[in-house]
N, C-alpha and C positions, 0 to 999 in steps of 0.2 A: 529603229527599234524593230527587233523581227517580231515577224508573227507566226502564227503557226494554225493548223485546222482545229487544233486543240481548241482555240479560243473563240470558240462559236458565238458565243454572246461576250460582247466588252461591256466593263462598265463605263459609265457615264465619267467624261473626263473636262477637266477644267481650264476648254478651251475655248479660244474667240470665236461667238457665232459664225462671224463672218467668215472667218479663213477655214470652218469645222463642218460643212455640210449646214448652213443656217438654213437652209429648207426642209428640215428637220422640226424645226421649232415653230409649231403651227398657233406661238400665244405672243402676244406684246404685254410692254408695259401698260397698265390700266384696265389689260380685260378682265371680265370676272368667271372664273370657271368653275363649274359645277354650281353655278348660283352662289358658291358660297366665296372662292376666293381671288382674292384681287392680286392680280402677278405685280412685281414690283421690279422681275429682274431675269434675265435667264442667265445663270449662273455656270451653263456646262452645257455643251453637247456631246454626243459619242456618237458610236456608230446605233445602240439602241432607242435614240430619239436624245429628246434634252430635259434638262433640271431648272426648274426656276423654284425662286425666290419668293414667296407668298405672304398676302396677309390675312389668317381667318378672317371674315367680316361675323363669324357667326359669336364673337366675343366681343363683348364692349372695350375689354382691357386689350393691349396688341400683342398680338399672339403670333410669331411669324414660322412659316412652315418650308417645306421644300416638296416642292411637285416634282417626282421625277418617273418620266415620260417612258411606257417601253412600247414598242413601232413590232406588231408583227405583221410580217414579209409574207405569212401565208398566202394563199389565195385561196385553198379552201374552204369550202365555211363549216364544213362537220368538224374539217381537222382545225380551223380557226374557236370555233365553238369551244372545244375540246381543250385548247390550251387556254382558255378564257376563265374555262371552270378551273382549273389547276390551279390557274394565279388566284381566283377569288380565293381557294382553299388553302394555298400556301399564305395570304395576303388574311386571313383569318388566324390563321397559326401566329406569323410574325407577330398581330399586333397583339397576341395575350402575353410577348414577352416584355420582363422587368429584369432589367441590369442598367446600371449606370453609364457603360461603355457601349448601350444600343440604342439608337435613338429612336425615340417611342415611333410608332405609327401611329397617324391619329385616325384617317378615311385612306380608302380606293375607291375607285371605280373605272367605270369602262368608256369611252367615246368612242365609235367606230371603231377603227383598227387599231386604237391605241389604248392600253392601261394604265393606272396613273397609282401610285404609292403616293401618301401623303405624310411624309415623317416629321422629327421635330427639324428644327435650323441650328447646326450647331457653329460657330464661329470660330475658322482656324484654317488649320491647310493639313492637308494631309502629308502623308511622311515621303513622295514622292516629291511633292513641290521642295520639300523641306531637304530633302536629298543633295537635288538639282543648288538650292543654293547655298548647301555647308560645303566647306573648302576646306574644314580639319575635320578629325576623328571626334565621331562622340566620344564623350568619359563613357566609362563603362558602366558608371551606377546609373547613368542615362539609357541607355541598350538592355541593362536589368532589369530596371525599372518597366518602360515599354516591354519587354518581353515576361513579367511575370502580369500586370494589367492583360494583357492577349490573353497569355494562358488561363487566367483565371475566366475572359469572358467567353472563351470557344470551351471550357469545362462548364460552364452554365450550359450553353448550345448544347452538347453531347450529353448532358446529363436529362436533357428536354424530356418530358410525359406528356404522354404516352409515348413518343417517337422518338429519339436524338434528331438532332437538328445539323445538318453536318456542311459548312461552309461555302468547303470547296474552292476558292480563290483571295484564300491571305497573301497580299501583296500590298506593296506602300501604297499606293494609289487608291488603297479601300480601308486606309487605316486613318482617320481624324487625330491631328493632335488639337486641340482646344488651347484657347490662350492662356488657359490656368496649366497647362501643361497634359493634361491626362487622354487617355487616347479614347475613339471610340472605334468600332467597328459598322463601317458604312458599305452602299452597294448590296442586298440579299438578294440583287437578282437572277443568284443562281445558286441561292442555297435553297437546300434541298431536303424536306423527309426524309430520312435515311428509312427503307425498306429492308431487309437484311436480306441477303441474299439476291438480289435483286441487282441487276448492273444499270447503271444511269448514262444520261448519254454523257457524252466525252466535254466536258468544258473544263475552263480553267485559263489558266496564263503557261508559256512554254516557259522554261526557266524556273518559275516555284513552284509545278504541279510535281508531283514526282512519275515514276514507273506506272504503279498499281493503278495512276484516277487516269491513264493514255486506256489501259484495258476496261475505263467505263465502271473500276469500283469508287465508293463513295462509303469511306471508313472517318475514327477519326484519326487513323496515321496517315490519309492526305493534309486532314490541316497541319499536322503537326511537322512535316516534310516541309509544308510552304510557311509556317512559323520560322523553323530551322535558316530557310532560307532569306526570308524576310530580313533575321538578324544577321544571318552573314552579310547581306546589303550591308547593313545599317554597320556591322563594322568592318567592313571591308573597303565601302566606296562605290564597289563594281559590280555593276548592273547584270545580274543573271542574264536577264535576257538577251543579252549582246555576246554570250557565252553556249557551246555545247549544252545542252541537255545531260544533267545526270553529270557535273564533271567537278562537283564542291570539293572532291579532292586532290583536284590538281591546282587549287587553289588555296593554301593553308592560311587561316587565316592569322595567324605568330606570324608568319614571313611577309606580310602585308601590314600589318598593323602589329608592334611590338607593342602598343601599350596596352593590350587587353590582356588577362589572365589567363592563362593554361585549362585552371576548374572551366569560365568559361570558354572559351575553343569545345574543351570537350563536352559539352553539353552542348552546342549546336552543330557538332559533328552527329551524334547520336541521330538528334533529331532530323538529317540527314542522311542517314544510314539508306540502303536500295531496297533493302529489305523492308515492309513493313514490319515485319515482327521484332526485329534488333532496333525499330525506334524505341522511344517512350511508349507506352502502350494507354499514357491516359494524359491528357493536358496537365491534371492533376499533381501527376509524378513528375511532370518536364518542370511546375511552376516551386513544387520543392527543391527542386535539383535546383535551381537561380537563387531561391532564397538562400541554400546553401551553400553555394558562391559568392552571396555577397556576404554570411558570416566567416568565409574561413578570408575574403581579400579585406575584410573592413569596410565594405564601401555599404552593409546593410542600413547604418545610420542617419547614412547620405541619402537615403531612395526619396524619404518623402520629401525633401527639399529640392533634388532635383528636379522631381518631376513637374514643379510648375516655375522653375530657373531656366531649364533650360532649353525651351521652345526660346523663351522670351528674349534671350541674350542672342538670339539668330535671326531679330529682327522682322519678328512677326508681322505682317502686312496687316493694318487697322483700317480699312475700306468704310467711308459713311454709307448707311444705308440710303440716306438721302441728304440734298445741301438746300437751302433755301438762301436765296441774295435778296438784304436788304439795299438799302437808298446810301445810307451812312453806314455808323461805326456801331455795333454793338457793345456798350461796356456794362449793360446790368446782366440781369440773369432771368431767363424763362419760367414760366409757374403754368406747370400740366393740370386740365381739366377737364373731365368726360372725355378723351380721346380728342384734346386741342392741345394746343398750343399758344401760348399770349406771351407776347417779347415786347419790349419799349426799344426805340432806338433812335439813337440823334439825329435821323432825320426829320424828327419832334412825331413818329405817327407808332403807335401802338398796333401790332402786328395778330391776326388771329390764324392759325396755321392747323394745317391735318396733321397730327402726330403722326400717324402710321405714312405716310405717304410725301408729305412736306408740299402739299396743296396750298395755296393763297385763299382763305375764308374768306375775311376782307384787314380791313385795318382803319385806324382811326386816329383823325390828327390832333394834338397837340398844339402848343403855340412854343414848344420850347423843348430842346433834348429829353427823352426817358433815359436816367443812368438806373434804375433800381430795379427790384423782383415785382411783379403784380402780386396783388394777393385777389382769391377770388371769395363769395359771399353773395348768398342765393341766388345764382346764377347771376352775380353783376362780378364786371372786377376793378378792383380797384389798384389807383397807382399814381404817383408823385410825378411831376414836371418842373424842368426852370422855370416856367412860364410860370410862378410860385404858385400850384392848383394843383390840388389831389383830383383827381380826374373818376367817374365812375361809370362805367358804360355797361351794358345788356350784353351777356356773352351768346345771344343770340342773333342780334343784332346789328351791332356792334352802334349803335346809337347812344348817344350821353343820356344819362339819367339825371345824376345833377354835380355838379362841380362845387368845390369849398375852397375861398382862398386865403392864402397864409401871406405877410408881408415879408417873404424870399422865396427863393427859389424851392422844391422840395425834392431836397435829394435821397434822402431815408427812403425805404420803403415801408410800405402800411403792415401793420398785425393787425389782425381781425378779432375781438373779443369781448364777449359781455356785453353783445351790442352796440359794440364802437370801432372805430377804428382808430387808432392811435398811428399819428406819423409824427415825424419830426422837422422842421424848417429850419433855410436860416435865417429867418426872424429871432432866431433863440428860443422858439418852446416847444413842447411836445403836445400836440395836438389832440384831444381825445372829440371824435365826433361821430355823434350817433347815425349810424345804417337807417335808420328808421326816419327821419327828418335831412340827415346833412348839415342839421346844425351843430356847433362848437359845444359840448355840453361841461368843458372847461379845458385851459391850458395851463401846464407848467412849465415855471421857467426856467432856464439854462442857462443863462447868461450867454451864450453864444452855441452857434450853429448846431444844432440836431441830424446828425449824417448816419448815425447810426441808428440799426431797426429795434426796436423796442422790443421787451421778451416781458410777456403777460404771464402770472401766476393765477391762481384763486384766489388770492389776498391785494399784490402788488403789480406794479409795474415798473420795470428798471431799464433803462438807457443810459447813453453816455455824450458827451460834449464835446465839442472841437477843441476846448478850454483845458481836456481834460476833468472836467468832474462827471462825477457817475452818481446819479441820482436813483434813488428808490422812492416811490409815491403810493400814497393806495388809491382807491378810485373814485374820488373825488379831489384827488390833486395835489394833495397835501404831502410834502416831505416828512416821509419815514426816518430817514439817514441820506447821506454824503460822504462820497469818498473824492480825494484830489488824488489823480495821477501828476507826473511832471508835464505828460504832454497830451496833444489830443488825442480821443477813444474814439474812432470812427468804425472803426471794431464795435459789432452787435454781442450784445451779452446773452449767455446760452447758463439757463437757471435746470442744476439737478442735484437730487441729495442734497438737499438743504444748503447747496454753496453757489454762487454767480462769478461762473470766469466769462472773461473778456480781456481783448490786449490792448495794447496804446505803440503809440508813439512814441513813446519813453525807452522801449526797448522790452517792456515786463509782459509775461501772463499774469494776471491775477487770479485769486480763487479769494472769495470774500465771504462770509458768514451771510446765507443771503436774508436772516432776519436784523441781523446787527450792523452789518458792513463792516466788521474787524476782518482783518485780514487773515486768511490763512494759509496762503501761502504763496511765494511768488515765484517766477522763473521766470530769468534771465535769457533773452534771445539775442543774437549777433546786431539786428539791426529793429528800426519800427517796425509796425504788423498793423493793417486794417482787415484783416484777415476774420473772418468770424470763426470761433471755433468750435467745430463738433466734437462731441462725448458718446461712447460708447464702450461698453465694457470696461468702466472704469478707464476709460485709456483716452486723454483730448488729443484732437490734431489739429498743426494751424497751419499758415503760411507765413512770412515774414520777409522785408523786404532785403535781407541781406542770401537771398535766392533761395531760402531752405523751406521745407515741408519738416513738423516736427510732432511726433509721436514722445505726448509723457503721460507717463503713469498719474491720476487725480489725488490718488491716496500716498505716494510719498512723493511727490514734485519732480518724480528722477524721467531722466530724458530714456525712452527707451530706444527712439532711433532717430535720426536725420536723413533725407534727401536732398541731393543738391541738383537744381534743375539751373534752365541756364542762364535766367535771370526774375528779378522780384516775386514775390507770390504775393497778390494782392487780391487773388479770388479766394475762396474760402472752401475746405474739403469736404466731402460729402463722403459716406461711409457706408457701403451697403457688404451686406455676408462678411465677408475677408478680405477685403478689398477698398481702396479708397482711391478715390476721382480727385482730382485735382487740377486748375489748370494754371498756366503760367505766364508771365508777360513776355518770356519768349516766346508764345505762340503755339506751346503745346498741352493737351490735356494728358496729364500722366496717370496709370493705376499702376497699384504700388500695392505692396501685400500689406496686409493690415497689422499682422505681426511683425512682421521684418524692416519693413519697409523698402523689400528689395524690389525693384523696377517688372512691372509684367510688361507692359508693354505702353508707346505711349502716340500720342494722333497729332501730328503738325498742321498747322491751319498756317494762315496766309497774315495774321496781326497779331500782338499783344493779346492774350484770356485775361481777360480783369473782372469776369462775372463768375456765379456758380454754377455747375451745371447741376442740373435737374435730372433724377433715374425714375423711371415706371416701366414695372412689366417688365425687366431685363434690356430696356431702351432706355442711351444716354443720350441727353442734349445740351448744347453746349453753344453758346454765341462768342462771337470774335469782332474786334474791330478791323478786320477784315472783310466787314458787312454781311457774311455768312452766318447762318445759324445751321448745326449741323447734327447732323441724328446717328449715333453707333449702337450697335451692341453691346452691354456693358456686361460684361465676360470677363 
């Protein structure tokens, strides 16, 4: 890749310490900087120092940042001083801005010879990585897309008060796509107050700066030059930099790529023009001129669908922030508390873990596999074993406070409520036992096995049987109502709007009248489901063992989408914004748009997912019978 003098300051690039000058990167994992944060990762070195991966500790909830590092080479110390102050004041500027496509700044400050930005952590790759590994042409409403999001956030930039705020180096390598698709604009470490009149020193990239920013001006028809150029990448393939300076027209972009539009060509020819004045003259005017193009080619309809398709269809790389190896197999599912972690696992011991970090607390043994979720309850948590004993240990301590035992094993997991805890056995009953003593303050029966977790109201309490029957009680034990499926409910019942769905084994969802137990309505799935199912916006979603993930509408029973992963789904999905987690007994955890149900992106682990995972704070976790529990960004 050439270089050139132009490029005085690089940005920070996404490469292996080791092989990138790692004597650059003056932080490990575990130190804590500035008092306040704990590195967890270095993410990038460049030629201006390095980027790591951060966790505020100054937030109880986890808050994960990016420290990135800039190295001045001065020796002087008036003239060091001097560029100290600049950052702090450009480093004051940045952080009062608000755009979607900028990621916040939260702190700076100074160590020695080095200054440090502290922004948000956004999850994705940038449009150079993403470059490097697409092997066809973008669609075009994809390249529209990208190019009217720019436009719109360098006309925020230029529109900046009191000052415009002017770039300076749009290039793929400073542009974030995010796994939901959308872009941001990363790297300000060389943008600039715009002064008017005034010449700035000479930076930038050779290949997208244009003519005017070599003579040291700093307008906004340089970004708009290196927008132009940007998208000529983006549909052309070929890398400006490995190209003359200044030579976009000996390169047409119709004779390179016929499947893009003529409207567009000509609207990133413009914005290539040698001239500044024959550009665009405002981001503004470049980002109508795209809207424009996409109403007269059709593709305007396509923009917001694209833009979070089609990162994800190019195989976006899903990195754990951290792994934790259990002894055995993970099949329940995690329950986060104050900034822990609490996992059961068949190597019969209850796991206490650092959420932000994936630290070993301690753990604590059983006499028999954990398959279920903890639940926790004034700082104790509580949680079922084969060893047939609800188990309750000090989440401080991790020492037992008092154990209850059931004549089977306890597979359900506990609900906490009204001062009890209800679990189910298979002894065949539902457990209600009071937090305050430990003793049975009564049981209902089932006639056989209680696998499923109990869903508590202000009135009732409803589960379901391995028998198949589904029981309603109030709280003193007494049957409400009964419903018979044909086969077992292992499937947890999820009570809203006055109805109680839960699936069986039978093949059905049910929705049942949750004061009556009359039915009201059913749907039919391909195969069983112990699957629990979440509700949200009127819309349930489950899993089901014939491989499908299934989005239906509550209100008229109609299926609005299907996923097919690559085998059973016997974990159950979790819902958060527009997006839903899911994982699968092939092994992978999938998100999936919550309208569409189209595929964003999905994490292969090493076993069968047969638990649910768990989101806080924009952090997902997730265990495997792989013996891994494993922590992502949930994006």
């Amino acid at each position: 890749m050439k270089e050139s003098a132009l490029s005085e300051e690089q940005s920070t690039r996404d490469l292996d310490p080791q092989d990138s000058g790692g004597s650059h990167s003056q932080f490990k994992k575990g130190d804590i900087v500035n008092e306040r944060y704990e590195i967890q990762e270095i993410v990038g070195v460049g030629g201006m120092g390095a980027a790591y991966r951060a966790r505020d500790k100054n937030f109880k909830a986890i808050r994960l940042v990016v420290i990135k590092e800039m190295i001045s080479q001065v020796t002087d110390s008036l003239v060091r001083k001097n560029i100290f102050q600049i950052f702090e004041r450009e480093a004051n500027i940045l952080a009062t801005l608000r755009h979607p496509a900028i990621p916040r700044i939260y702190d700076y400050f100074i160590i020695r010879d080095r200054a440090y930005l502290v922004l948000e952590f956004i999850h994705g790759k940038n449009l150079e990585q993403v470059l490097n590994e697409n092997k066809t042409f973008f669609p075009e409403e994809q390249i529209i897309s990208w190019g009217i999001e720019l436009c719109d956030v360098l006309d925020y930039l230029h529109s900046h008060k009191p000052e415009p705020i002017i770039f300076r180096d749009v290039k793929p390598s400073n542009i974030m796509a995010s796994s939901q698709g959308h872009i941001a604009l990363v790297d300000f470490g060389i943008a600039k107050v715009f002064e008017s009149g005034q010449k700035n020193t000479m930076v930038g990239t050779q290949g997208y700066s244009p003519p005017d920013q070599y003579r040291g001006e700093a307008t906004p028809q340089v970004d708009i030059y290196a927008l132009g150029a940007t998208l000529h990448h983006l549909i052309t393939l070929r890398d400006p930099q490995l190209e003359a300076p200044f030579t976009f027209g000996e390169r047409p972009m119709l004779e390179i790529n016929s499947n893009i539009s003529p409207e567009l060509a000509a609207v990133v020819e413009r914005a290539l023009e040698y001239k500044p004045e024959d550009r665009y003259q405002s981001t503004s005017e470049m980002k109508d001129a795209l809207i424009n193009v996409a109403r007269k080619t059709g593709t305007l309809l396509n923009l917001s669908a694209s833009g979070s398709a089609a990162i994800s269809t190019r195989g976006l790389d899903v990195k754990p922030l951290w792994v934790f190896e259990c002894e055995d197999e993970l099949r329940g599912s995690p329950v986060y508390h104050n900034g822990q972690l609490y996992v059961g696992c068949y190597d019969n011991n209850l796991y206490a873990i650092d959420a932000a970090n994936g630290d070993f607390q301690w753990k604590y043994a059983s006499d028999g596999g954990i398959p279920g979720r903890p639940a926790v309850f004034e700082n104790n948590i509580y949680f079922g074993s084969e060893d047939n004993r609800m188990h309750v240990v000090s989440t401080r301590s991790g020492k037992v406070v008092w154990t209850y035992y059931t004549d089977g094993p306890v597979r359900s997991s506990p609900r906490i409520a009204e001062g009890h805890a209800f679990i189910g056995s298979d002894d065949g009953y539902l457990h209600a036992v009071s937090t305050a003593s430990g003793r049975a303050s009564w049981k209902a029966e089932a006639g056989s096995p209680v696998r499923a977790t109990a869903f508590v109201t202000g009135e009732y309490v409803y589960f379901g049987s391995e028998a198949g029957d589904f029981t309603c009680v109030d709280f003193r034990g007494d049957a409400r109502w009964r419903f018979k499926a044909k086969r077992a409910i292992t499937s947890s019942p999820v009570v809203t709007d006055e109805a109680v769905y839960f699936g069986s084994m039978d093949g059905t969802i049910y929705a049942l009248d949750a004061n009556s137990g009359w039915v009201v309505w059913r749907f039919r799935l391909g195969k069983g489901t112990i699957s629990t199912p979440f509700v949200a916006n009127n819309l349930l979603y489950t899993g089901a063992a014939d491989h499908l993930i299934y989005c239906i509408d509550v209100r008229s029973a109609k299926e609005m989408w299907r996923f097919t992963s690559g085998h059973q789904v016997t974990g159950s999905p979790v819902v958060v914004g527009d997006a839903v987690y899911c994982g699968s007994v092939d092994g992978s955890l999938y998100c999936l748009d919550a309208q569409s149900g189209r595929l964003r992106w999905k994490f292969d682990t090493g076993g069968p997912i047969t638990g649910t995972p768990v989101i806080h704070d924009e952090m997902i976790f997730i265990g495997s019978t792989d013996n891994n529990l494993y922590a992502l960004l949930a994006t």
